[in-house]
C-alpha positions as CSV (number, residue, x, y, z in Angstrom):
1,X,55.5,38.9,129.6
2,X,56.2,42.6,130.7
3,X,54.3,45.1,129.9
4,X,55.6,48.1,127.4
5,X,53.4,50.3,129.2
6,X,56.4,51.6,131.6
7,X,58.7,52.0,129.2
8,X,56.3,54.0,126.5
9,X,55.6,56.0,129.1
10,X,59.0,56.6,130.1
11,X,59.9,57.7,126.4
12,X,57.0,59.6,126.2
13,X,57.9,62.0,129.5
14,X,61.8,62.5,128.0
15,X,60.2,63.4,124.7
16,X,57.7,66.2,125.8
17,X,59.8,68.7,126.8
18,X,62.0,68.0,123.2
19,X,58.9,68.5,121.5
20,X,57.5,71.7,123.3
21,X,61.7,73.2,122.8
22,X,61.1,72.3,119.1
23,X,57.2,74.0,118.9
24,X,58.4,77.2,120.9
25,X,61.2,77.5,118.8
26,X,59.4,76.9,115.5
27,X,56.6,79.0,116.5
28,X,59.4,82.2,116.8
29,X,61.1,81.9,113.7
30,X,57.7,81.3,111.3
31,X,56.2,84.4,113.8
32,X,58.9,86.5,113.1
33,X,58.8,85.3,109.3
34,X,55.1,86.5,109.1
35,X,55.8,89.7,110.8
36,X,58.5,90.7,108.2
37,X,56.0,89.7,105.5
38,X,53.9,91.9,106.9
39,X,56.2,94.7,107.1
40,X,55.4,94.6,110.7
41,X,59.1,95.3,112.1
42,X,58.5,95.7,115.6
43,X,56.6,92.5,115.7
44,X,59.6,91.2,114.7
45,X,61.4,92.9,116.5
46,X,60.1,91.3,119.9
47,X,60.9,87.6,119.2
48,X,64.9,88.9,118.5
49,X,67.1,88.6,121.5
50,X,68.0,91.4,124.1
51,X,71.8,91.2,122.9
52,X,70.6,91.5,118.8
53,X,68.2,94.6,120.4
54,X,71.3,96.0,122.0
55,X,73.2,95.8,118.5
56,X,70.6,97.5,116.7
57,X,69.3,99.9,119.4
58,X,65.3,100.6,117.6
59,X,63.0,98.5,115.5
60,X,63.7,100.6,112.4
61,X,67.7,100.0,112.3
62,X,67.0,96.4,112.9
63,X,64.4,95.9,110.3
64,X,67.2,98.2,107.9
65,X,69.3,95.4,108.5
66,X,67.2,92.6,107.6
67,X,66.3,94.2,104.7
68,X,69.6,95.0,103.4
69,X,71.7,92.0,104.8
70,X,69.1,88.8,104.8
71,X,66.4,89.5,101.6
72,X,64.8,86.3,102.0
73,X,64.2,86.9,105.5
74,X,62.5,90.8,104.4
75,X,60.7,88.7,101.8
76,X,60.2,84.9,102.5
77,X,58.7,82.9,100.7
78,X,58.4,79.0,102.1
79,X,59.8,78.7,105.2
80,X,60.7,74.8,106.2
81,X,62.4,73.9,109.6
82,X,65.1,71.4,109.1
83,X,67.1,70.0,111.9
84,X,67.8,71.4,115.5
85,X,71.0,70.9,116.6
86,X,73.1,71.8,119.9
87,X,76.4,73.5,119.3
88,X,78.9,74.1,122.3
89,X,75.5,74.6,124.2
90,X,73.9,76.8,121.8
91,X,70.7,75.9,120.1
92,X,70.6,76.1,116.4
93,X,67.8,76.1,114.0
94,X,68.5,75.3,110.5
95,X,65.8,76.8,108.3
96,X,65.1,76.5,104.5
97,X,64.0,79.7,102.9
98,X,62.8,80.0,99.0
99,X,63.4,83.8,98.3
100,X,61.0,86.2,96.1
101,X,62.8,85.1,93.0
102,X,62.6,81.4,93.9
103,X,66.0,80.7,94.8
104,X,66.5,78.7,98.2
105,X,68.5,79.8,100.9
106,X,70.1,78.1,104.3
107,X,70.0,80.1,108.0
108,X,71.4,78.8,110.8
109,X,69.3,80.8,114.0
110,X,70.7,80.8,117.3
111,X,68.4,80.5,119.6
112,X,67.9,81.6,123.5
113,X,64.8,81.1,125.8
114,X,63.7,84.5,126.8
115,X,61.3,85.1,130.0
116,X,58.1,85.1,127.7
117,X,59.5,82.4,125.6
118,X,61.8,81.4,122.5
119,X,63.7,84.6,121.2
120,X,66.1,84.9,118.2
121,X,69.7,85.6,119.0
122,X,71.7,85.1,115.9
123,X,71.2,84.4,112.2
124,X,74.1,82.9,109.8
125,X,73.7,82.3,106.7
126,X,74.8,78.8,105.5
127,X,77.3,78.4,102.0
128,X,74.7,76.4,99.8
129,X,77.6,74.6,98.2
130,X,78.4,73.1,101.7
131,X,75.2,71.6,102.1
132,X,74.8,69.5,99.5
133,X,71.9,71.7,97.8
């Protein structure tokens, strides 16, 4: 009888790096969460891309945005991470978000590894009807 030993160990190695891509990426979205419930906007600012700093030029017009455009982001409530996914070579994060008001809300976020780590480089949110909610 072989041992299982190999192969566990095999499937272990593939599935480090996974989880460590899933645990960076986690870790910047709930960050940047905290920071907005903080009203801290240029923590938030740090974990968005260079491209979404390049749209909105200063912390100030970026957290305007947020505020204005994405409510639930300004003002989360629970935050669950649902499924990663790969999309013509994009990562993309699907997060649950219950707004202040206690309605739920889908985000897709685009995501981009940054020199320091995971960064933020899109967010879209998701028709509620097309996911079955």
């Amino acid at each position: 009888m072989r041992s299982a030993f190999p192969t566990l160990l095999a499937l272990t190695l593939l599935a480090t790096p996974v989880l460590a891509q899933e645990e960076g990426i986690s870790a910047t979205i709930n960050a940047q969460m905290e920071a907005f419930r903080h009203r801290d906007v240029a923590a938030a600012w740090a974990y968005a891309s260079p491209m979404i700093q390049g749209i909105f030029g200063t912390p100030d017009a970026f957290g305007q945005m947020v505020k204005q455009g994405y409510p639930m982001v300004w003002t989360p409530g629970e935050v669950k991470l649902m499924e990663l996914r790969t999309v013509a070579g994009a990562l993309w994060q699907r997060v649950r978000v219950t707004d202040a008001a206690g309605r739920g809300w889908y985000l897709d976020y685009r995501m981009v590894q940054g020199d320091k780590g995971w960064l933020i480089d899109a967010v879209q949110l998701l028709p509620m009807g097309d996911l079955g909610a």
